[in-house]
C-alpha positions as YAML, in Angstrom:
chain: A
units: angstrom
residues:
- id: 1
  name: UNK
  ca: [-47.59, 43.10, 60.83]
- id: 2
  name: UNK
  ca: [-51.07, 42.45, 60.27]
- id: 3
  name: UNK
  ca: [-50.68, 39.56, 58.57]
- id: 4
  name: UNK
  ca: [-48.21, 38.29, 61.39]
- id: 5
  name: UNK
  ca: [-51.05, 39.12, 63.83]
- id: 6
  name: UNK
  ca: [-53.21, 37.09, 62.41]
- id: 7
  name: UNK
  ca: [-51.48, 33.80, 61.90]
- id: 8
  name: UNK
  ca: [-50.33, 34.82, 65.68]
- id: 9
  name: UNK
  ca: [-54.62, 34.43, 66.32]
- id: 10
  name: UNK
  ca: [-54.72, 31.56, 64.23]
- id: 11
  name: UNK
  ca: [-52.36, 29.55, 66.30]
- id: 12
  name: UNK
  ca: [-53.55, 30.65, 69.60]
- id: 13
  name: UNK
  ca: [-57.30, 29.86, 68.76]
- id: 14
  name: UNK
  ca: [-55.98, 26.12, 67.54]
- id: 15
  name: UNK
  ca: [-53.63, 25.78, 70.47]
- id: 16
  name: UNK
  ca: [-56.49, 26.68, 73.35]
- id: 17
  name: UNK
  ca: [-59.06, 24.77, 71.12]
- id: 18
  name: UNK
  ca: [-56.62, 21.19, 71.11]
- id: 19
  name: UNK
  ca: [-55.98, 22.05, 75.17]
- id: 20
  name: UNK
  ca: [-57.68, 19.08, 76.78]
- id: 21
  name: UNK
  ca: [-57.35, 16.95, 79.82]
- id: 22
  name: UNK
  ca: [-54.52, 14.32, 78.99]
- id: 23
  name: UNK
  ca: [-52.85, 16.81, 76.24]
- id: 24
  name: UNK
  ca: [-49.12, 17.75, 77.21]
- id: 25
  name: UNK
  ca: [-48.04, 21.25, 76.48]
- id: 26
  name: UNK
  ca: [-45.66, 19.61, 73.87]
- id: 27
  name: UNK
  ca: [-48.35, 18.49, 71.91]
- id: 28
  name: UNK
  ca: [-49.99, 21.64, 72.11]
- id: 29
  name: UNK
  ca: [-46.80, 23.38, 70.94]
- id: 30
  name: UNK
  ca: [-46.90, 21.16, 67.87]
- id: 31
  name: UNK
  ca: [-50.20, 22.19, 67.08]
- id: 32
  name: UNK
  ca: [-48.43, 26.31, 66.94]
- id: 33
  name: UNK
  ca: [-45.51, 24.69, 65.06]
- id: 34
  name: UNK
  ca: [-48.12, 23.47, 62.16]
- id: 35
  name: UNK
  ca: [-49.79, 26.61, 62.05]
- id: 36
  name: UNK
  ca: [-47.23, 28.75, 61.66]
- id: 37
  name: UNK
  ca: [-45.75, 25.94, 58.39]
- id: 38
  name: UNK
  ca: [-49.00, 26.21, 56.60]
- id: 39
  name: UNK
  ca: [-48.76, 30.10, 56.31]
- id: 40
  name: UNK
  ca: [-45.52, 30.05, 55.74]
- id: 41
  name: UNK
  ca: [-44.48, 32.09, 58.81]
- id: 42
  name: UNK
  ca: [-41.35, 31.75, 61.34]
- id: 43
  name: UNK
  ca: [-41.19, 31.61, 65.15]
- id: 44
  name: UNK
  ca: [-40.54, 34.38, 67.22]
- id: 45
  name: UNK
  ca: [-39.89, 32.56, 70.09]
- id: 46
  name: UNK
  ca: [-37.77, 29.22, 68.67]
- id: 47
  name: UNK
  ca: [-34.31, 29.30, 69.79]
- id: 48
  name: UNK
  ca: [-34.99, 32.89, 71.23]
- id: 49
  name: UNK
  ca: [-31.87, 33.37, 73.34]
- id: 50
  name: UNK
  ca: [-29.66, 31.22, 72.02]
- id: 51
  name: UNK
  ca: [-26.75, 34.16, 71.43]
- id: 52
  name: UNK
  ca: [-26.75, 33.86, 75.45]
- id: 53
  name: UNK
  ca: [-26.37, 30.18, 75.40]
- id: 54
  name: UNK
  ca: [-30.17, 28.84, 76.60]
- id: 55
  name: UNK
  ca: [-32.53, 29.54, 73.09]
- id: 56
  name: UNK
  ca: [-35.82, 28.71, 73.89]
- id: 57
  name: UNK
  ca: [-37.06, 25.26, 72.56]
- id: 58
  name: UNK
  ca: [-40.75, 25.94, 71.53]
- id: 59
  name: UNK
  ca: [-42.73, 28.14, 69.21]
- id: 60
  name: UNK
  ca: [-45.06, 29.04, 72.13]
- id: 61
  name: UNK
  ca: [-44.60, 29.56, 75.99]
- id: 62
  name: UNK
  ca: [-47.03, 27.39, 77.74]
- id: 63
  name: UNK
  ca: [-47.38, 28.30, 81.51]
- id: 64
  name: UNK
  ca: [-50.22, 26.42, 83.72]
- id: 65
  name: UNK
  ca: [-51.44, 27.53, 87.06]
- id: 66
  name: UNK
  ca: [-47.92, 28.53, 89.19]
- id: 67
  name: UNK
  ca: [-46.14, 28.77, 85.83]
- id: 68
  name: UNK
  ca: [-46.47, 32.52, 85.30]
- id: 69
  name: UNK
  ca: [-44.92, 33.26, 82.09]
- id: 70
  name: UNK
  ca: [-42.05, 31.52, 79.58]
- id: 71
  name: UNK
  ca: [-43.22, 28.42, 80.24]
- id: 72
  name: UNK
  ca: [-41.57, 25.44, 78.35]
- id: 73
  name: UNK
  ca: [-43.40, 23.04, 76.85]
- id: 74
  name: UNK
  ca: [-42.70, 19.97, 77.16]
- id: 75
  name: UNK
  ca: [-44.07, 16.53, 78.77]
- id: 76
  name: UNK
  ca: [-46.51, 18.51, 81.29]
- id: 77
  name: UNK
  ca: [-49.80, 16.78, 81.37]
- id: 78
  name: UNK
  ca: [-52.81, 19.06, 81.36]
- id: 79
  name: UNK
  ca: [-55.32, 18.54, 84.20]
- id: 80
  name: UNK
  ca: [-58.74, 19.21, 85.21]
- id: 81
  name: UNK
  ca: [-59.26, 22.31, 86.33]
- id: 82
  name: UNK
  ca: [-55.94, 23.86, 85.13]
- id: 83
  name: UNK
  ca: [-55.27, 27.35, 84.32]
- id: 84
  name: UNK
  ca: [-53.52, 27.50, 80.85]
- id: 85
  name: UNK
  ca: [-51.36, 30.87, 79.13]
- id: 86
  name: UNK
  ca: [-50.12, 30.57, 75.86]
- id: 87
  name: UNK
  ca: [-47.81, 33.34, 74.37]
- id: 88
  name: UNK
  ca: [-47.31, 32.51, 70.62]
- id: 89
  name: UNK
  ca: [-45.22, 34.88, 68.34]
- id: 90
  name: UNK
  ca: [-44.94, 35.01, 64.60]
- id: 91
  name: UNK
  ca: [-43.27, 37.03, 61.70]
- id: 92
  name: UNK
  ca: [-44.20, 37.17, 58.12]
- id: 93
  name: UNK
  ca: [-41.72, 39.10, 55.94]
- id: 94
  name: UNK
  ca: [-39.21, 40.42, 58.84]
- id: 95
  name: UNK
  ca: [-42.41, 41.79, 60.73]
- id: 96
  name: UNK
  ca: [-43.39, 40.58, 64.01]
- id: 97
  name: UNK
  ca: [-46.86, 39.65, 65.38]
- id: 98
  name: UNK
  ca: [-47.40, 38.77, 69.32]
- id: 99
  name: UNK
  ca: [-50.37, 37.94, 71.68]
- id: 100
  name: UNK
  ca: [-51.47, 35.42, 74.44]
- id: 101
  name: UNK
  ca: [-54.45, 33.75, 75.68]
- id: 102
  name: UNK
  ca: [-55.25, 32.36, 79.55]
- id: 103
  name: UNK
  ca: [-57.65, 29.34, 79.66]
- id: 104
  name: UNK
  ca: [-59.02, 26.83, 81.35]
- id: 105
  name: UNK
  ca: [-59.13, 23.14, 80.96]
- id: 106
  name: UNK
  ca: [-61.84, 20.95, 81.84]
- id: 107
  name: UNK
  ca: [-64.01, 22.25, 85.14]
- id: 108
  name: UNK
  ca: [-63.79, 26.21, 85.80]
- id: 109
  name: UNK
  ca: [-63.01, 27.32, 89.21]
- id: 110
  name: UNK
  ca: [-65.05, 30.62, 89.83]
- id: 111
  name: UNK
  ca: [-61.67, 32.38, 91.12]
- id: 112
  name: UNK
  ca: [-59.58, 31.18, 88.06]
- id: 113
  name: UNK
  ca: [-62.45, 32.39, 85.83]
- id: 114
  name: UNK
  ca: [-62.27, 36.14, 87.44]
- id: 115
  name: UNK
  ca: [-58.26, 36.25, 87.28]
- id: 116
  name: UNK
  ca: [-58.76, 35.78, 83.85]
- id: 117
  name: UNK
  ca: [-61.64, 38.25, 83.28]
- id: 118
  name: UNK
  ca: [-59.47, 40.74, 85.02]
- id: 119
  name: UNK
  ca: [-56.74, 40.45, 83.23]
- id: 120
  name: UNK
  ca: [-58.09, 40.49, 79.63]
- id: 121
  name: UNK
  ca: [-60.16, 43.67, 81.07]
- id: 122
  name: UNK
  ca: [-56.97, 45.28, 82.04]
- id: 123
  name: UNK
  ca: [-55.52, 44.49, 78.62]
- id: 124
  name: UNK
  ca: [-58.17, 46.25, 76.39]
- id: 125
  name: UNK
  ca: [-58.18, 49.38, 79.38]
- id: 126
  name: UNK
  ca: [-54.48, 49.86, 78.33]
- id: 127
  name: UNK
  ca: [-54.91, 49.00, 74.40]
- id: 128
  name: UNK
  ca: [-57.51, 51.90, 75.21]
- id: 129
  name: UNK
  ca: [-55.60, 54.46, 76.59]
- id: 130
  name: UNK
  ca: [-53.38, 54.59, 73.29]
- id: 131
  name: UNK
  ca: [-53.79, 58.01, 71.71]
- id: 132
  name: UNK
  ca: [-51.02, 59.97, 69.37]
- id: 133
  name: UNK
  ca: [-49.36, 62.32, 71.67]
- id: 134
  name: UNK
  ca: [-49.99, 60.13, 74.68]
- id: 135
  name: UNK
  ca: [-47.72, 58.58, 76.99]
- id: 136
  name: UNK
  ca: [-46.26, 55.28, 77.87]
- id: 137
  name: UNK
  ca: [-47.38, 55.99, 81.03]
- id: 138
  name: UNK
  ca: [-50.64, 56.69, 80.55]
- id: 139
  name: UNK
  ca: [-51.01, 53.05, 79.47]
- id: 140
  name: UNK
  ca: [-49.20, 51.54, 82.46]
- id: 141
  name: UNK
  ca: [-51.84, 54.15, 84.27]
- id: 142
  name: UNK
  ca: [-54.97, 52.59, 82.76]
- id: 143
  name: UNK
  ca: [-54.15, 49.05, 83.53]
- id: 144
  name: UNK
  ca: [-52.98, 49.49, 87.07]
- id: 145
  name: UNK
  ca: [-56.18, 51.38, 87.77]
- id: 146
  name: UNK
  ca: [-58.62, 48.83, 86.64]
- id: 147
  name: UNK
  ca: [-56.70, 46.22, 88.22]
- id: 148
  name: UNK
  ca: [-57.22, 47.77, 91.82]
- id: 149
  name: UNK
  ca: [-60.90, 48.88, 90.49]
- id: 150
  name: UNK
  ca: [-61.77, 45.17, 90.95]
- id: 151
  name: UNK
  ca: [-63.27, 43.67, 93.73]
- id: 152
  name: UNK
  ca: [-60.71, 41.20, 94.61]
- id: 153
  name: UNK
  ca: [-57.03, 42.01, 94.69]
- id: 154
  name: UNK
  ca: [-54.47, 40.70, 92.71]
- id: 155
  name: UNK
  ca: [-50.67, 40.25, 91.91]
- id: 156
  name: UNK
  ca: [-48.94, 42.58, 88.69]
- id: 157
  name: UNK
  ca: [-46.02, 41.31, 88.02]
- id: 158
  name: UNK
  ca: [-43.27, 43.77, 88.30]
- id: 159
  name: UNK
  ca: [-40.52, 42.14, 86.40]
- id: 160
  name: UNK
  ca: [-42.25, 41.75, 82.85]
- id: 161
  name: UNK
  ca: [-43.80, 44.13, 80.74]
- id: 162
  name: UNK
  ca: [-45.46, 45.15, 77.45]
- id: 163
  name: UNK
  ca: [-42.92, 46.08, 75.29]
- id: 164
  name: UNK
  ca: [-42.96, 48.06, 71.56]
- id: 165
  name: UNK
  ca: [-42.96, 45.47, 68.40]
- id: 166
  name: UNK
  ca: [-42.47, 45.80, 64.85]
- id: 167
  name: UNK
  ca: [-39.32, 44.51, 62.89]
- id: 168
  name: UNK
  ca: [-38.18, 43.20, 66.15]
- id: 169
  name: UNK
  ca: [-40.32, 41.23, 68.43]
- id: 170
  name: UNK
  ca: [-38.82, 43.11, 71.95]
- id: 171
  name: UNK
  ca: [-38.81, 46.78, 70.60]
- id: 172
  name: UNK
  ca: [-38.50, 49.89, 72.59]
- id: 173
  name: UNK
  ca: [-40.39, 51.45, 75.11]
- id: 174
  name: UNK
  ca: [-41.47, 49.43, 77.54]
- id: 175
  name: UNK
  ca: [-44.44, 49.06, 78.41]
- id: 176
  name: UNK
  ca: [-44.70, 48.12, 82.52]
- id: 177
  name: UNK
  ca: [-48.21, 47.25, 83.70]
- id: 178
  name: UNK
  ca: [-48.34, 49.87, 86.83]
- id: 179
  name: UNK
  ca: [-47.34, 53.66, 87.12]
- id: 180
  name: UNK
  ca: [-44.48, 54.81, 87.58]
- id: 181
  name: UNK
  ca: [-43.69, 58.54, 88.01]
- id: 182
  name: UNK
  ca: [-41.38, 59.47, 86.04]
- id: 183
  name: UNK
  ca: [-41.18, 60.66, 81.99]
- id: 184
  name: UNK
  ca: [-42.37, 58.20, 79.91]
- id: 185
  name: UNK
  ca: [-41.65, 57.82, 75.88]
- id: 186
  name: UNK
  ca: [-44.40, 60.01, 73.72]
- id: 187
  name: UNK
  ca: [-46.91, 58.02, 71.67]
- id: 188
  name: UNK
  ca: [-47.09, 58.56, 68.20]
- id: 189
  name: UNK
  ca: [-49.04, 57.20, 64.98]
- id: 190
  name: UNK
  ca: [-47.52, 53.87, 63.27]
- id: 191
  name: UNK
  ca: [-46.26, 52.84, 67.00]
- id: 192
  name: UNK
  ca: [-47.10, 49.19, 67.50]
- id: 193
  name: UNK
  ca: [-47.05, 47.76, 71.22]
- id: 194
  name: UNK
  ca: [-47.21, 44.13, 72.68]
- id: 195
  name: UNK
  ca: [-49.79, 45.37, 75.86]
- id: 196
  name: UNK
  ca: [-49.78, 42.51, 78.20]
- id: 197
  name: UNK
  ca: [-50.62, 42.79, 81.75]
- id: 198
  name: UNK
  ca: [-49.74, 39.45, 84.11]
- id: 199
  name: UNK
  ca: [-51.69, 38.74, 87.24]
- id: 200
  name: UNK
  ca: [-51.96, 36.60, 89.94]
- id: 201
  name: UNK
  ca: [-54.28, 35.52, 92.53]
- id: 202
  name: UNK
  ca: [-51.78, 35.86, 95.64]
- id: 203
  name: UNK
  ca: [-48.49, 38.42, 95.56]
- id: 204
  name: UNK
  ca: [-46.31, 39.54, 92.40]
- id: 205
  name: UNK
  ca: [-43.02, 38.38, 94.15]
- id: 206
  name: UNK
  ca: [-41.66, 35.61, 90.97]
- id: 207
  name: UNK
  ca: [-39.08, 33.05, 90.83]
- id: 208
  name: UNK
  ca: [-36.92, 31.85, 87.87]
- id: 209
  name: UNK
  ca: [-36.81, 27.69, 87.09]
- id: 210
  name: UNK
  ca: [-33.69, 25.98, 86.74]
- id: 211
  name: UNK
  ca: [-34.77, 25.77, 83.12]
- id: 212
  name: UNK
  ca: [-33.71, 29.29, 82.49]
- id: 213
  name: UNK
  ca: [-36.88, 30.67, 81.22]
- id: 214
  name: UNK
  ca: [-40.14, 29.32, 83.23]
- id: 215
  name: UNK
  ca: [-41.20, 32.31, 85.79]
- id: 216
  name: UNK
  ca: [-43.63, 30.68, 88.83]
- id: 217
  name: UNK
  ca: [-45.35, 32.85, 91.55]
- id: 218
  name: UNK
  ca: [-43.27, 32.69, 94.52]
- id: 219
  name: UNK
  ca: [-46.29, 31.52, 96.67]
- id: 220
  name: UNK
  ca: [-47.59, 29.68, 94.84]
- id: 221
  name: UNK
  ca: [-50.75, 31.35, 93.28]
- id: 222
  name: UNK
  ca: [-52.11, 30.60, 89.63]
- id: 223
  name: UNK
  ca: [-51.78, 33.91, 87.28]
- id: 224
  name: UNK
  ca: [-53.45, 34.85, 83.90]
- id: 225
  name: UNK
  ca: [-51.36, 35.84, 81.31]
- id: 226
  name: UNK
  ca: [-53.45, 38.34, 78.28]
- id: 227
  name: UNK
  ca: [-51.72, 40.03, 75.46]
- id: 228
  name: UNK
  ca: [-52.67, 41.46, 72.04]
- id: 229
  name: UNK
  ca: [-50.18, 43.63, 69.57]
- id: 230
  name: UNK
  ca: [-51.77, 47.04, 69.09]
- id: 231
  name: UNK
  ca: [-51.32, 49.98, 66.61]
- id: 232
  name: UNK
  ca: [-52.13, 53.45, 66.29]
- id: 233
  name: UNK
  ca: [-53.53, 54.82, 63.32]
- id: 234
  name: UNK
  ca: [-54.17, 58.21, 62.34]
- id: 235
  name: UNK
  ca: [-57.72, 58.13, 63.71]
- id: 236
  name: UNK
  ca: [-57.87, 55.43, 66.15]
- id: 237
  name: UNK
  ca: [-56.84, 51.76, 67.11]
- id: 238
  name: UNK
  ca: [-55.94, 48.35, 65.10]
- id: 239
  name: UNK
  ca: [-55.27, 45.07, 67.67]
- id: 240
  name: UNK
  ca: [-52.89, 43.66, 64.70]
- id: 241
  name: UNK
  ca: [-53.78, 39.65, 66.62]
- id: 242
  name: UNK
  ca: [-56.82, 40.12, 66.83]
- id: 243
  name: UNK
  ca: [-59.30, 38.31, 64.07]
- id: 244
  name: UNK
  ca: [-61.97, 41.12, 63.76]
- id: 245
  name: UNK
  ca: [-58.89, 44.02, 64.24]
- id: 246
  name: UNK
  ca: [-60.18, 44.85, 67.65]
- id: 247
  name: UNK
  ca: [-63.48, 46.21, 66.88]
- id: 248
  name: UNK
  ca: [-65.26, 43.91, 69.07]
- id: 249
  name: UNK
  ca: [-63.80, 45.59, 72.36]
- id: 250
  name: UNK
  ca: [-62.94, 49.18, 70.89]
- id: 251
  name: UNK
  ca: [-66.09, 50.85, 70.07]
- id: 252
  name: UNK
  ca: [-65.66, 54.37, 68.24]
- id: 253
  name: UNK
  ca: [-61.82, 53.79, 68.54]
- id: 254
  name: UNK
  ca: [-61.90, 51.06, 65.95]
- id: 255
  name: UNK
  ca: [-59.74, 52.00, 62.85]
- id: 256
  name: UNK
  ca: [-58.36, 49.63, 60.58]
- id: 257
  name: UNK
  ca: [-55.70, 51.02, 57.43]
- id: 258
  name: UNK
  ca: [-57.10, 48.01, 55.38]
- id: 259
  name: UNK
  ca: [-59.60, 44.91, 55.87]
...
């Protein structure tokens, strides 16, 4: 899974580094398709679907500013100012690796720039909450407290969650991004979880595209879209998709089983 996680990083950092003004999302899903050929890796997310009749087309979703999550790619032209998520999944050897990135392209709007600080904060206070023994919950707990910690309010989405990973890429428990009360599944070492908290600036109400797949904010509102594939060791944490394992962000919970 490790190795999946980091081809998974690889792609992302090419596909937000080639998102520019005048770049469709297409051509930024090309740039995941090439990554994932050179190391040999497969899709997660290609034809994804398809045993209900409507496999997803691309190798990464590619959602900008109402375009929540799933997002197609396709002949969208990026724009100045635009708030770009890109979800990118990978397995080497029949193991999965998943994570996603929010940027912006071109000129920053201050708002846009703290959606996306909150929700990358509310990521790493789930990731954090992790411990053997633990609970789901206690996960779902961490990230829904930051997220009303924050100065301005925004939108969890309700409908999508974190979800466990490993042979599969959508893996039992899930992992919702408020609390719920109510028994959750136990944590327990070698458990591997997608966390990935989804906020907007207005409401959480969503709506489906014709398409089948793309989810937009029902009014309206631009969301942020951060995820990382995290494991628990015997002493600690390893983000599987993330380049330096997490260590960055986890302090004394920082515990790699290799380099």
């Amino acid at each position: 899974m490790r190795r999946a996680g980091l081809v998974v990083a690889e792609g992302l950092a090419a596909m937000c580094g080639a998102a520019a003004v005048g770049v469709t999302t297409g051509e930024l899903d090309a740039v995941g398709r090439e990554v994932l050929a050179r190391n040999g890796a497969i899709s997660s997310f290609l034809n994804y679907g398809e045993d209900w009749g409507n496999g997803f087309p691309g190798v990464a979703c590619i959602s900008v500013n109402e375009e929540l999550v799933h997002g197609v790619p396709g002949e969208r032209v990026l724009r100045d100012g635009d708030v770009v998520s890109i979800d990118f999944g990978a397995i080497v050897e029949g193991w999965h690796g998943d994570a996603a990135r929010t940027i912006i392209v071109g000129t920053p709007d201050e708002a846009d720039l703290a959606l996306i600080d909150a929700t990358r904060d509310a990521m790493w206070a789930g990731a954090l909450a992790m411990r053997p023994e633990g609970r789901v919950g206690d996960v779902s707990r961490a990230i829904e407290e930051h997220v009303k910690s924050l100065p301005r309010r925004y939108g969890t989405l309700k409908e999508y969650t974190g979800h466990g990973i490993g042979s599969e890429m959508h893996m039992e428990p899930d992992v919702p991004n408020w609390h719920r009360r109510r028994p959750t599944p136990r944590l327990t070492v070698g458990m591997a979880l997608a966390i990935e908290p989804m906020l907007t600036r207005g409401l959480h109400q969503t709506l489906e595209l014709d398409d089948g797949w793309t989810v937009i904010s029902r009014d309206g509102s631009r969301g942020a879209h951060w995820e990382n594939t995290v494991a628990i060791t015997e002493r600690g944490l390893w983000v599987l998709t993330e380049p330096d394992g997490g260590e960055a962000s986890l302090g004394d919970r920082f515990d790699p089983l290799a380099d």
